[in-house]
N, C-alpha and C positions, 0 to 999 in steps of 0.2 A: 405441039399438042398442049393443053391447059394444061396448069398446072392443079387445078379442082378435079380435069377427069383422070390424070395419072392415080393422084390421092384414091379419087372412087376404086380405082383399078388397085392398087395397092391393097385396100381393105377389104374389097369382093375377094382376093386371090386369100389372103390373110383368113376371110373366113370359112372360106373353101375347107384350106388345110385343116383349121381347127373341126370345124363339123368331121371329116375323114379320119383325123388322130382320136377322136372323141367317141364318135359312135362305136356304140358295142360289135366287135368283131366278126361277130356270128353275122351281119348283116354285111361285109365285106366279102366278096365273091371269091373262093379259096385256090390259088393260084398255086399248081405247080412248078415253080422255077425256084434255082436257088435262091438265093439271097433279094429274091424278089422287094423284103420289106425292108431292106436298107439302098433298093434303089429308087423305089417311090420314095423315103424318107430325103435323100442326095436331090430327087428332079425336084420335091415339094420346096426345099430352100433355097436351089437352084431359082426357078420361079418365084420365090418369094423375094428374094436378095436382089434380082433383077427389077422387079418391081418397085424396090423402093428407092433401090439406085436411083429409076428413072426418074419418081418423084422428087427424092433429095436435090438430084442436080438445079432441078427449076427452082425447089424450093432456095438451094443459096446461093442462085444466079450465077451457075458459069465460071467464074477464076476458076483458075487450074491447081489452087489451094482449097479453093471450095470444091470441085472435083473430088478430092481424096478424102476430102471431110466424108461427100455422099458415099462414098466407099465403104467409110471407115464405119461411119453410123447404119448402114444398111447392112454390113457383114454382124456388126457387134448387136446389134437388132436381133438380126436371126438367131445367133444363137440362144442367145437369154428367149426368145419367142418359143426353139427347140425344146429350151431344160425348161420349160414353165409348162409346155404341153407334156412333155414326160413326167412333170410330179405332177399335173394336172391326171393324166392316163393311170397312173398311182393312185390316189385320191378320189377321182371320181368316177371311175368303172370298173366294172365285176370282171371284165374279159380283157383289159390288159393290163401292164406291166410297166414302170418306168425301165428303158435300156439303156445302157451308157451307150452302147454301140449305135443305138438309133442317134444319140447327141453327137458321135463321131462321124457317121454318115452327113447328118444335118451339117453340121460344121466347115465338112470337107463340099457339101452341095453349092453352100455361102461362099466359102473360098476361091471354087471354080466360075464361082458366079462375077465377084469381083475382077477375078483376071480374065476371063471374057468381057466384061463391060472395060477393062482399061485395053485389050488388046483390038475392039471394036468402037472405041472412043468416039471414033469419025461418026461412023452412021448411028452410035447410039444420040448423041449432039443433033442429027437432025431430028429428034423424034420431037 
């Protein structure tokens, strides 16, 4: 796959998330399940951290030193992207809240994210 529409794909998923952390709450459909909002917050960086894996790997061609770079820069990506959207959710809306627990979610979504992309190495390489 390009390495321009991985990037596209990165940044449409990227602003996905952001429009959904952002908009005012009342306009998010109120969901009975527990801990419902720390497990969109896990799938949202889960998909995010995938995302950019995919891109970074094209972007530093392959070695299996560059490999762990795209890891390393796609997990540490997401989270600083997490805490920016939580003082960002702080700062500019009336209806929510920076959480730490949401950045601990986020975090842990990043992490399961990279150990899926190194435990699926194979097939993620053909994309």
């Amino acid at each position: 796959m390009p390495k321009q529409l991985l990037l596209v794909w990165a940044i449409i998923c990227s602003g996905i998330i952001t429009y959904f952390c952002l908009t005012d709450s009342s306009n998010v459909p109120a969901v009975n399940f527990p801990s419902i909002d720390k497990i969109v917050h896990f799938c949202f960086h889960f998909g995010f951290t995938i995302s950019w894996i995919l891109f970074f790997k094209k972007e530093l061609k392959g070695k299996e030193a560059d490999d762990y770079k795209a890891y390393l820069i796609s997990f540490i990506f997401s989270v600083f992207f997490g805490i920016t959207i939580e003082i960002l959710q702080n700062a500019l809306t009336a209806t929510r809240a920076a959480d730490v627990s949401d950045i601990l979610a986020n975090a842990l979504g990043a992490f399961t994210a990279v150990f899926s992309a190194i435990a699926f190495k194979k097939q993620i390489d053909k994309i």
